[in-house]
Every structure is written in structure tokens, then in C-alpha cells.
N, C-alpha and C positions, 0 to 999 in steps of 0.2 A: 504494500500500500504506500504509496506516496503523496505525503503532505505538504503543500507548500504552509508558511508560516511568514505571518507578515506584523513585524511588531512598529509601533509610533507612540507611547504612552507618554515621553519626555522629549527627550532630545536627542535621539537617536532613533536615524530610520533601519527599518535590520529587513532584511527577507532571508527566508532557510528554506531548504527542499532534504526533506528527511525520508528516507526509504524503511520503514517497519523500526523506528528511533536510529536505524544508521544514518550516520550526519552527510551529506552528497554536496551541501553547500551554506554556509553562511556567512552574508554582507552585511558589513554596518556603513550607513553613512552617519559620522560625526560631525556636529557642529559647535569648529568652533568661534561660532561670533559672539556667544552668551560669555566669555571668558574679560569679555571689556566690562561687564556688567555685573561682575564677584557673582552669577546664581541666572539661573535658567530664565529667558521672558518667554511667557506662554506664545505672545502674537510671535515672535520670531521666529520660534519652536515647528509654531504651524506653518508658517511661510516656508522653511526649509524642508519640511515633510514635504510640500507640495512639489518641490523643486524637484525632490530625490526619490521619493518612491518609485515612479517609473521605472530609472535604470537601476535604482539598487535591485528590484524585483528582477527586470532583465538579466542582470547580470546571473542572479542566485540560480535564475533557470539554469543560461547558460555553461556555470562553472558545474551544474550538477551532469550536462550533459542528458538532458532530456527536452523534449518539446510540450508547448504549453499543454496538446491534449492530453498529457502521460499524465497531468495531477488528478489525482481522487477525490482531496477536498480541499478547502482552503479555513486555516485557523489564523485568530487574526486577536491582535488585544481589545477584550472590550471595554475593559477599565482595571484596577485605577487607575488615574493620568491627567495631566491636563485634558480638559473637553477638548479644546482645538486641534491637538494633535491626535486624539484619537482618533475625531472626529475624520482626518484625511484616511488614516489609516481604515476606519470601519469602510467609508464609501467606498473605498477604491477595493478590499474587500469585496464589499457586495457588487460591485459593479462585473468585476474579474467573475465569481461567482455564477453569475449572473451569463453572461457571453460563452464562459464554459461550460454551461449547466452542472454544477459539479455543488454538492452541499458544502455548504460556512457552517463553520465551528467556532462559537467564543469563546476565549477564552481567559480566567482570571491572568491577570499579568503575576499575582504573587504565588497562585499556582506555578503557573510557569517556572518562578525563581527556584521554588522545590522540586519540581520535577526534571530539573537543566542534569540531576544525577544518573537520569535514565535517557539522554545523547550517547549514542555508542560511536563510536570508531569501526567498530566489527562485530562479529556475531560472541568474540570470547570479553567483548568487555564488560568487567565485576560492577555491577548495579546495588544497591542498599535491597534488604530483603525487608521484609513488613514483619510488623510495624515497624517504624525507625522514628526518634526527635528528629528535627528539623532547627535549627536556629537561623531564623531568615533572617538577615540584618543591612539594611539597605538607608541610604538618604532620607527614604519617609517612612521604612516601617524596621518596627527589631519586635520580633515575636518568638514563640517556642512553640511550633505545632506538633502535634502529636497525628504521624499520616499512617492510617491503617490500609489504605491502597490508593490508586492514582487518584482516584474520585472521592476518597472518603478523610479529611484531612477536618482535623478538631483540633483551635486556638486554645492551647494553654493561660500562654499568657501573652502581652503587647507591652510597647509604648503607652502611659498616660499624658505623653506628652510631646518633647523631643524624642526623634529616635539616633540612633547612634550614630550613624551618618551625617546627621544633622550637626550635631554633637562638634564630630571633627571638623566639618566644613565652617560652623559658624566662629571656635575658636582661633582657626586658621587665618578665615579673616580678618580680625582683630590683632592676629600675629603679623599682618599684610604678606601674605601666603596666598601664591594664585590659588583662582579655583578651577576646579573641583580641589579643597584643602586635602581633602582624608590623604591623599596618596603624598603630601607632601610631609606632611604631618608623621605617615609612617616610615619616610625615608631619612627626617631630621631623630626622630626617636631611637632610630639603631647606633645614636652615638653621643646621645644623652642618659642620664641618671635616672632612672626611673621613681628613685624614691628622696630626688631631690626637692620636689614640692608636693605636700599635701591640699587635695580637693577634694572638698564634701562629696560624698559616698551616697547616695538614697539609698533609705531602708523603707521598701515598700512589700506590705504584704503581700501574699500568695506569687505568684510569677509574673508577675506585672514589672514592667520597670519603669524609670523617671531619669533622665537624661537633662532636666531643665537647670535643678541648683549643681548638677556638678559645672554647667556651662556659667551660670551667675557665678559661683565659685572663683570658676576661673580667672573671669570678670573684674570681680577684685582683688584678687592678685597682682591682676598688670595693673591694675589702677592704683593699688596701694603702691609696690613698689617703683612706679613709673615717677610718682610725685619725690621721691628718694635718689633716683636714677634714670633721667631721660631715653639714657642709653640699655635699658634693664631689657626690653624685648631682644635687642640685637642679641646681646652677650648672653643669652641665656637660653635660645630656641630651641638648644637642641634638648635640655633638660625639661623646658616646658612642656614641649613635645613628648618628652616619655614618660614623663610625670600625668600628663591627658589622656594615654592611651593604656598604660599601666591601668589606672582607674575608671576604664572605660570597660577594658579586659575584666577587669577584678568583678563590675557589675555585672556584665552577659552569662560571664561563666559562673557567679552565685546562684544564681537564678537557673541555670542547665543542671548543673547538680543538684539543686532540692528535684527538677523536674526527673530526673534519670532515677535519681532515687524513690521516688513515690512513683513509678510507675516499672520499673526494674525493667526497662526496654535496652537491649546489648550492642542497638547502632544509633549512630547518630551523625546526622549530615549539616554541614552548613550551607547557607546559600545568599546573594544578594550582593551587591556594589563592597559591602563592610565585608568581607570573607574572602577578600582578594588583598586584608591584611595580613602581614606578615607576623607581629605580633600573635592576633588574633588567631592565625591560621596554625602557628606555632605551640600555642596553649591549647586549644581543640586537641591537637594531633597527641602532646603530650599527659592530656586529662586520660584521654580514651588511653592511652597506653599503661599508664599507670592503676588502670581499675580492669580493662580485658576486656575492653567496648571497641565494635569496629567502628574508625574514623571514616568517613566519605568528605573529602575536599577537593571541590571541582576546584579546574582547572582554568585561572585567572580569564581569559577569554570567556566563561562560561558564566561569571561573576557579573559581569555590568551585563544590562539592557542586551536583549538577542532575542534575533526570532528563533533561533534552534532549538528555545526552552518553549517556546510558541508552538510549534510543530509539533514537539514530543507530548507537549501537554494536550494539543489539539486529534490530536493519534489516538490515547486513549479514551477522550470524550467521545469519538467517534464510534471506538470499541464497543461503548456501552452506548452504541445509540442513540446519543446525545448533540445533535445540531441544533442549528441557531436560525428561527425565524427571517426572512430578509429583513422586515423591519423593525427587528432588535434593534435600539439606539443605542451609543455607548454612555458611560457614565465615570462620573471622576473618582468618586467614594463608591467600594464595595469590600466589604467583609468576607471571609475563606468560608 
């Protein structure tokens, strides 16, 4: 069965063509003009989707080496996202669809991020077996699902607030750190102190997390010592940075372990923009080692925005049956 997969949620246009989840092709077009602007603008967002889905889609056909009539259906994000940029992505979806006679598949985008573990290479690549946790940790969302098979996935716990991503992007900027910060953030930390600055920690019930006072925290920090030391950001980033991300880690992974423990599940996978940390990818691999739990850490490519978690995701909605109306609309807010 062949899936094309067509993602636009943010600000990256992606098309994939997956054979039965083997991967045949995946294109992103990135943009970056939102980099003048420290943080994504929706109207822009949309204007480049429009620009780029055409040939990003063309291309994903032709690097898979099949012709348009070869696709079976088409899985496309229907939200979360900015509306505008779904909004190119869904039409042009329905549109393609539509001229193929071939059924649409929606599909959650945060589905998507957890199922990017079941993209093969080949017929012998090792997939998570069920049930497995999930720790999806991205720019707008950090949660801990508990997935009993590709369609049957139950939120533990979330963000009540910031999510992790958010976290690093928005003290980055304050450090005047291009954006997207996260990734700058984990490259000054591999050479800083991790436990040279203390930042309030949230203690929140059950598995829910809160990302907002360790950001205010941080906040005053640079503001206390700033008035002490003009120069205290320069001379200190690289400390800052691991001192941010130390207790960014220290939150996700308290909250994974009460979940692993109250449910005695033996794998667990990460997923999302925030899990293409080093750091983070790092403590994952070493938790699970030290208790006799299998790790799954995609592979950096498979972490940000992609349609190849579209397809795979949209593959088995199909399995079970599961298409999408032509006129489903998308929507910005949706729940797993």
C-alpha cells in the first residue's frame, strides 16, 4: 500500500511516499524568513506553504520513483497548527484526492510525532512493541502518552502551561540566541556547568508539568545579575545554558519515572522537535539502561515536523478503516 503524506501544521512544508511504513521518500521545505522575526508568523507561514507544496509534493513522488496513479490514499495534517497553514495543506489534500479518486486520511499531527517510530528503512527495522510511554516533547506540547496500539493512545499527563520547547526557545531569546533557540541552547550547554545556576523546579501533581516559573526563574537571574554585571549574559552562556536544560531534563524525566513506575510498561519512546536533544536524548537512553527498559530514539531527521510520520500515521488509520470526509475542515486545537 502506498501512502503519500502531506504535512503544513507550522512552518515546514514536508511530502512523504511510504510503501506498507517503508520510507520511499521525504521532502521538507524550510523557511527561513521567520528567523528575522525571533518565532514563526502564521500569515508568512501560509504564504510559503503556498509557494512550496507543489514541488515539495512533486519532488517526494519523484525521488520515490512512482507515478501519481501508484498512490492509494492520501494522509495529510489536520491539526494542531496554525489554521492558515493547515488550511493550504488540507485543500490541496482534498483537491489531489479529489482528481485521483483515491480516499484522505486525517491525521492528528501529535499522532504523527509518536508514531514517526514505526518509519522503516526495510522490512528488518526494530519498531516499539505495545504498549510502550511515549514522551512527546515539542515547541507547543510535552506530554507522556501511554499508546496501546497505533489508534488507541491515552494522555497521561501534559503541559499546564509552557511546554518544553517553548521553554528553551523563549530563554534563548532573552540570551539573544537565534531562533529556533532549543538547538543553540543544547550546543552552548555541552560546555557549560550544569549545576552552576539554580532554577525553580515545578512540583506539580500527578504527571502534568509546568515549564512557566522555571522560564520566570530564569528571568530573574539575568535581571538580577545583569544590574551587577552588564556583561553577565556574554560571560556566562555556556553555564546558563546547562544550568536551563539540566533542569528542564531533571523535570520530563521526574515525571516519566513516576509514569513507568505506576504502570510497569518495559519501553518507552521519545518523540517531537525537544528529543533531537542531546542532553535529553542522552538521559532517556541512560534511564532505560539502568532499570532494563527498551529505549526507542528516533533519528534526529524524524524529530522536527515531517510528512513521513504523516504517512505512517495515515497507513494505519486506513488499516482500520478510518478516512476522512472531503469536507472535514482543519482545526488549530485538538486533543490525542
Amino acid at each position: 500500500m502506498i501512502i503519500l503524506g502531506i504535512e503544513s501544521s507550522c512552518d515546514d512544508t514536508s511530502a512523504a511516499i511510504v510503501k506498507d511504513c517503508i520510507l520511499m521518500s521525504n521532502v521538507i521545505a524550510s523557511q527561513k524568513v521567520h528567523e528575522a522575526y525571533g518565532g514563526v508568523v502564521p500569515e508568512l507561514a501560509s504564504r510559503a506553504h503556498q509557494q512550496n507544496i507543489v514541488p515539495v509534493v512533486s519532488e517526494a513522488i519523484r525521488q520515490a520513483g512512482i507515478e501519481k496513479g501508484d498512490i492509494d490514499a492520501i494522509a495529510f495534517t489536520r491539526g494542531p497548527g496554525l489554521p492558515g497553514s493547515l488550511h493550504v495543506g488540507t485543500s490541496f489534500s482534498k483537491g489531489l484526492a479529489l482528481a485521483l479518486n483515491v480516499p484522505l486520511v486525517d491525521v492528528n499531527h501529535l499522532h504523527g510525532h509518536v508514531l514517526a517510530h514505526f518509519i522503516k528503512d526495510d522490512e528488518n527495522t526494530v519498531v516499539p512493541s505495545f504498549p510502550f510511554l511515549c514522551l512527546l516533547i515539542s515547541g507547543g506540547n510535552s506530554q507522556i502518552i501511554k499508546v496501546q496500539s497505533p489508534t488507541d493512545m491515552e494522555i497521561m499527563g501534559q503541559t499546564i502551561d509552557d511546554a518544553a520547547g517553548e521553554a528553551f526557545d523563549k530563554c534563548a531569546k532573552v540570551m539573544g540566541l537565534p531562533y529556533p533557540g532549543g538547538p543553540y541552547i543544547d550546543e552552548l550547554a555541552q560546555h557549560g556547568d550544569p549545576k552552576r545556576f539554580k532554577f525553580s523546579k515545578p512540583h506539580i501533581e500527578g504527571y502534568n508539568y509546568s515549564f512557566s516559573g522555571l522560564k520566570t526563574s530564569f528571568l530573574y537571574t539575568l535581571r538580577d545579575n545583569i544590574k551587577l554585571n552588564p556583561n553577565f549574559i556574554e560571560e556566562n552562556k555556556a553555564d546558563l545554558a546547562a544550568s536551563l536544560q539540566h533542569t528542564i531534563i531533571d523535570t520530563l524525566m521526574d515525571k516519566l519515572d513516576k509514569a513507568v513506575k505506576a504502570t510497569g510498561i518495559k519501553t518507552v519512546a521519545i518523540s517531537g522537535g525537544v528529543s533531537a536533544n542531546s542532553g535529553v536524548r542522552a538521559a532517556v537512553q541512560h534511564y532505560c539502561d539502568r532499570r532494563n527498559i527498551t529505549a526507542f530514539i528516533p533519528k534526529r531527521s524524524f524529530t522536527t515536523d515531517n510528512a513521513a510520520m504523516i504517512a505512517v500515521a495515515g497507513y494505519f488509520k486506513y488499516l482500520n478503516g478510518d478516512t476522512c470526509d472531503i469536507t472535514a475542515p482543519p482545526f488549530a486545537r485538538v486533543v490525542i
